[in-house]
Every structure is written in structure tokens, then in C-alpha cells.
C-alpha positions, 0 to 999 in steps of 0.5 A: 500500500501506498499513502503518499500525495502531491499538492500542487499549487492550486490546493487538489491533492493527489492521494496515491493509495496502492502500487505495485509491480506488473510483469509480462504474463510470459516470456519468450526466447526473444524476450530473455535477452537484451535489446540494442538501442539505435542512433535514433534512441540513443539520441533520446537519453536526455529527453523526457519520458513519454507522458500522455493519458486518456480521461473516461467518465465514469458509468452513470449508473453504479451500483457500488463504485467501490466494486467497480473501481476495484473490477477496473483495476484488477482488469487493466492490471491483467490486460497490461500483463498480457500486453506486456508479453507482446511489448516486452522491452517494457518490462526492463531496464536500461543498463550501461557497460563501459570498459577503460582498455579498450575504452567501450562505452554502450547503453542497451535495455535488459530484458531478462529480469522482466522487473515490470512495470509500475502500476499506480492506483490514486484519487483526486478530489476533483471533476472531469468539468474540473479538467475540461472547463479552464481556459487553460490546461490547470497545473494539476493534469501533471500530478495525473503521471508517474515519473514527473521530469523523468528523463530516459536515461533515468531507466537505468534504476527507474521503470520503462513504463509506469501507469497511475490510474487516478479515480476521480469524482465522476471520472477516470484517467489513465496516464501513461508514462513511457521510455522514450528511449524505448520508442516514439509516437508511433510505437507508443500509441501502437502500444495503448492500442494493444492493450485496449484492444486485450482489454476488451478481449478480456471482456469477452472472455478471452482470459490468455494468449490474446492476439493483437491486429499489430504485433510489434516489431523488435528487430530494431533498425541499423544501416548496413555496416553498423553492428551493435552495440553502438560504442559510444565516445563518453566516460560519464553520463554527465558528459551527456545527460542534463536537466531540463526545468521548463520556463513559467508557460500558459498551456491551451488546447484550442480545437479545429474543426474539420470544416475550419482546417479544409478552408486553411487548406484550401487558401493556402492551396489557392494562394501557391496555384497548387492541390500538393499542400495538406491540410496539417502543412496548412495548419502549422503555417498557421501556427507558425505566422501567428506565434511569431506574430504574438511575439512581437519579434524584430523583422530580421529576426530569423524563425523557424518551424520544425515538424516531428517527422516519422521516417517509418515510411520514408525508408527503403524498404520502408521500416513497418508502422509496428516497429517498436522504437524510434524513428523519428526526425526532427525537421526544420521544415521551415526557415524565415525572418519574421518579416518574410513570414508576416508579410507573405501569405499562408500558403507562402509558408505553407509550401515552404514546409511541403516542400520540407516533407518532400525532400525528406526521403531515404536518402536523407534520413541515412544521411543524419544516421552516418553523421550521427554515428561520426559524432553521437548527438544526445539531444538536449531540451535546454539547448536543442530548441531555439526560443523563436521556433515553433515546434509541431510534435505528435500526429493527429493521425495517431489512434487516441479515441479509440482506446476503450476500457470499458467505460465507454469512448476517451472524453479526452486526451492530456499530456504531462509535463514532459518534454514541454517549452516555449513553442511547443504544439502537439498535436492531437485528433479532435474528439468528433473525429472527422479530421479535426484536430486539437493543438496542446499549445506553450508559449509564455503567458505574455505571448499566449495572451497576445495570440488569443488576440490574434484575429487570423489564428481565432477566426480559424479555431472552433469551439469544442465540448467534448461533454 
């Protein structure tokens, strides 16, 4: 049992009343072994653990809510051990092995001891009207994860993966906090997916050996000639690893219709003679023209827009969307002072950032890694991101809303504190569907106020109510 809480500055108080340890229902010979780690994870060490959740209302009617909330836990806990046979590298730990003469310094994952992942039960005092209500995203959403600040290379004395299930008044929120050195987006979704789809398969009475539609794919990415494990050129992990602590920020959601972003696509289409521009191109180059505009910058002042490319399908041979790991690019898909942005149109910047997507093919995407493998990048929060840029991460193509334990469809969708700074989007499908989207905007209080003003960006945002 646990008895432990954390206060935030608003007054809730997050009650964490158990925790224990949940481990791959079986192992494999796949699964007794350790797991390599690629550029593109390596890469990964000193950012934050993954950290999204899913909020349910709880059923109407309940005839003892005490059965239920116990039903629901014993449930996810045994769905989440059968989930974990098929995404075993979860239930290890990352471990470094280094040698003076010669000198050999490589970080991998240790899948043999399947330690498990920690599983959370807490409460909060509070109403799902208490989360979706404020203007802004209120700071006690974070309290909602396990491994707050976390970074990855933390892994080596820390679970991969933890889950707190917070009760609250009339709701209930799964949060989910993932090694980001173990995948990305994509593997991390393809995980939640699996385990609602056991879940539900549970449910109907499937107690073991649950096929999941998406198997993942644990033979990890190397290109040719590049035998792990990757030796690296540390001595220490402080060489690489530092701690990143975000700036005072606002943190919003606004939502775009379907209807809203198809007008976007269609001027920004319009304005370059074009069909090519889609409609996410059209929405960041929105995004990025009004955040640079609230914040007032100099016209020769340079900005930039980057997108959180995934390089699965860009590859020859494309790599498998089950492909469990990183394979993600940070692109700079856009370039521009402050004056050329503002004064030139949507689809200015819209084709700008097209043109990026395009260009980023396999050949480039081998390029970074041979780059990368002559001198081993660690990205860093604090420096990685320069404070005029916006950046796009996440994907409104990912399967959010379609995660079900058994209380009916996601109300929403919220993140934790990871990974966040001034000029962070993410981006999440709206909760109609259809092609709408919903943008997790950070920006600093003072440039948050000054685009809530911003006529070009409001007129495009819609109104939402996903009570």
C-alpha cells in the first residue's frame, strides 16, 4: 500500500493509495535477452519520458463504485500483463557497460529480469468539468503521471513504463508514462492500442494468449555496416545527460474543426496555384505566422518551424508502422525572418514546409544516421530548441479515441509535463473525429495572451465540448 500525495499549487491533492509491480504474463526466447538501442534512441537519453493519458467518465449508473473501481483495476492490471508479453522491452531496464582498455562505452535495455512495470492506483478530489472547463490546461493534469521530469536515461534504476490510474469524482484517467528511449509516437500509441484492444478481449472472455491486429516489431533498425552495440565516445553520463526545468508557460488546447482546417487548406492551396499542400502543412503555417506574430519579434529576426517527422515510411524498404522504437526526425521544415513570414501569405509558408516533407526521403534520413554515428548527438531540451521556433510534435493521425476500457469512448486526451517549452504544439485528433484536430499549445503567458488576440489564428479555431 501506498499513502503518499502531491499538492500542487492550486490546493487538489493527489492521494496515491496502492502500487505495485506488473510483469509480462510470459516470456519468450526473444524476450530473455537484451535489446540494442539505435542512433535514433540513443539520441533520446536526455529527453523526457513519454507522458500522455486518456480521461473516461465514469458509468452513470453504479451500483457500488467501490466494486467497480476495484473490477477496473484488477482488469487493466491483467490486460497490461498480457500486453506486456507482446511489448516486452517494457518490462526492463536500461543498463550501461563501459570498459577503460579498450575504452567501450554502450547503453542497451535488459530484458531478462522482466522487473515490470509500475502500476499506480490514486484519487483526486476533483471533476472531469474540473479538467475540461479552464481556459487553460490547470497545473494539476501533471500530478495525473508517474515519473514527473523523468528523463530516459533515468531507466537505468527507474521503470520503462509506469501507469497511475487516478479515480476521480465522476471520472477516470489513465496516464501513461513511457521510455522514450524505448520508442516514439508511433510505437507508443501502437502500444495503448494493444492493450485496449486485450482489454476488451478480456471482456469477452478471452482470459490468455490474446492476439493483437499489430504485433510489434523488435528487430530494431541499423544501416548496413553498423553492428551493435553502438560504442559510444563518453566516460560519464554527465558528459551527456542534463536537466531540463521548463520556463513559467500558459498551456491551451484550442480545437479545429474539420470544416475550419479544409478552408486553411484550401487558401493556402489557392494562394501557391497548387492541390500538393495538406491540410496539417496548412495548419502549422498557421501556427507558425501567428506565434511569431504574438511575439512581437524584430523583422530580421530569423524563425523557424520544425515538424516531428516519422521516417517509418520514408525508408527503403520502408521500416513497418509496428516497429517498436524510434524513428523519428526532427525537421526544420521551415526557415524565415519574421518579416518574410508576416508579410507573405499562408500558403507562402505553407509550401515552404511541403516542400520540407518532400525532400525528406531515404536518402536523407541515412544521411543524419552516418553523421550521427561520426559524432553521437544526445539531444538536449535546454539547448536543442531555439526560443523563436515553433515546434509541431505528435500526429493527429495517431489512434487516441479509440482506446476503450470499458467505460465507454476517451472524453479526452492530456499530456504531462514532459518534454514541454516555449513553442511547443502537439498535436492531437479532435474528439468528433472527422479530421479535426486539437493543438496542446506553450508559449509564455505574455505571448499566449497576445495570440488569443490574434484575429487570423481565432477566426480559424472552433469551439469544442467534448461533454
Amino acid at each position: 500500500m501506498c499513502n503518499s500525495s502531491t499538492k500542487t499549487m492550486d490546493g487538489p491533492v493527489v492521494h496515491k493509495v496502492s502500487e505495485c509491480f506488473v510483469k509480462a504474463n510470459h516470456s519468450t526466447r526473444e524476450s530473455n535477452q537484451i535489446c540494442h538501442l539505435t542512433p535514433w534512441d540513443i539520441a533520446m537519453l536526455s529527453a523526457h519520458y513519454i507522458q500522455k493519458g486518456l480521461l473516461y467518465k465514469k458509468p452513470a449508473t453504479l451500483v457500488d463504485e467501490r466494486d467497480f473501481i476495484e473490477n477496473l483495476l484488477e482488469k487493466l492490471k491483467h490486460s497490461l500483463s498480457l500486453t506486456l508479453s507482446h511489448f516486452y522491452p517494457l518490462c526492463g531496464r536500461l543498463v550501461t557497460h563501459k570498459t577503460k582498455n579498450p575504452p567501450f562505452y554502450t547503453v542497451f535495455v535488459d530484458c531478462t529480469s522482466n522487473s515490470g512495470a509500475r502500476f499506480i492506483h490514486a484519487t483526486l478530489d476533483i471533476t472531469i468539468s474540473d479538467i475540461l472547463s479552464p481556459v487553460d490546461v490547470p497545473p494539476i493534469v501533471q500530478s495525473l503521471f508517474d515519473h514527473d521530469r523523468a528523463l530516459n536515461h533515468d531507466g537505468h534504476t527507474m521503470p520503462l513504463l509506469s501507469i497511475q490510474v487516478t479515480e476521480l469524482v465522476d471520472g477516470v484517467f489513465i496516464g501513461c508514462s513511457m521510455n522514450h528511449s524505448l520508442g516514439d509516437g508511433t510505437a507508443y500509441w501502437n502500444f495503448f492500442n494493444a492493450w485496449s484492444e486485450i482489454f476488451r478481449a478480456q471482456a469477452q472472455g478471452h482470459e490468455h494468449d490474446v492476439p493483437i491486429s499489430h504485433p510489434p516489431i523488435h528487430n530494431r533498425w541499423f544501416p548496413n555496416g553498423c553492428v551493435p552495440p553502438i560504442d559510444l565516445p563518453f566516460k560519464h553520463h554527465n558528459e551527456f545527460i542534463s536537466r531540463y526545468e521548463a520556463p513559467m508557460m500558459r498551456e491551451r488546447i484550442f480545437h479545429f474543426s474539420a470544416e475550419s482546417i479544409a478552408k486553411l487548406k484550401a487558401k493556402a492551396n489557392s494562394e501557391c496555384n497548387t492541390t500538393k499542400i495538406s491540410s496539417f502543412q496548412s495548419l502549422s503555417a498557421l501556427v507558425w505566422r501567428c506565434i511569431t506574430r504574438a511575439r512581437s519579434l524584430a523583422r530580421d529576426q530569423k524563425t523557424s518551424c520544425k515538424l516531428s517527422t516519422n521516417n517509418r515510411t520514408r525508408m527503403d524498404p520502408p521500416l513497418a508502422k509496428e516497429y517498436f522504437g524510434n524513428s523519428i526526425h526532427t525537421l526544420n521544415a521551415g526557415t524565415a525572418t519574421s518579416g518574410e513570414l508576416l508579410e507573405n501569405g499562408l500558403g507562402w509558408a505553407a509550401w515552404k514546409l511541403h516542400m520540407a516533407v518532400i525532400n525528406h526521403n531515404d536518402r536523407v534520413v541515412l544521411g543524419w544516421v552516418r553523421e550521427w554515428l561520426k559524432c553521437p548527438l544526445i539531444y538536449q531540451l535546454g539547448r536543442y530548441f531555439d526560443p523563436y521556433c515553433v515546434m509541431m510534435g505528435s500526429s493527429p493521425r495517431f489512434n487516441m479515441y479509440g482506446n476503450e476500457f470499458g467505460m465507454g469512448k476517451t472524453v479526452a486526451v492530456r499530456s504531462g509535463y514532459a518534454n514541454k517549452f516555449d513553442g511547443k504544439v502537439t498535436s492531437y485528433p479532435g474528439h468528433e473525429g472527422g479530421g479535426s484536430v486539437d493543438l496542446e499549445v506553450c508559449l509564455s503567458p505574455s505571448v499566449m495572451t497576445a495570440l488569443e488576440s490574434d484575429q487570423e489564428f481565432m477566426d480559424s479555431v472552433s469551439a469544442s465540448n467534448p461533454l
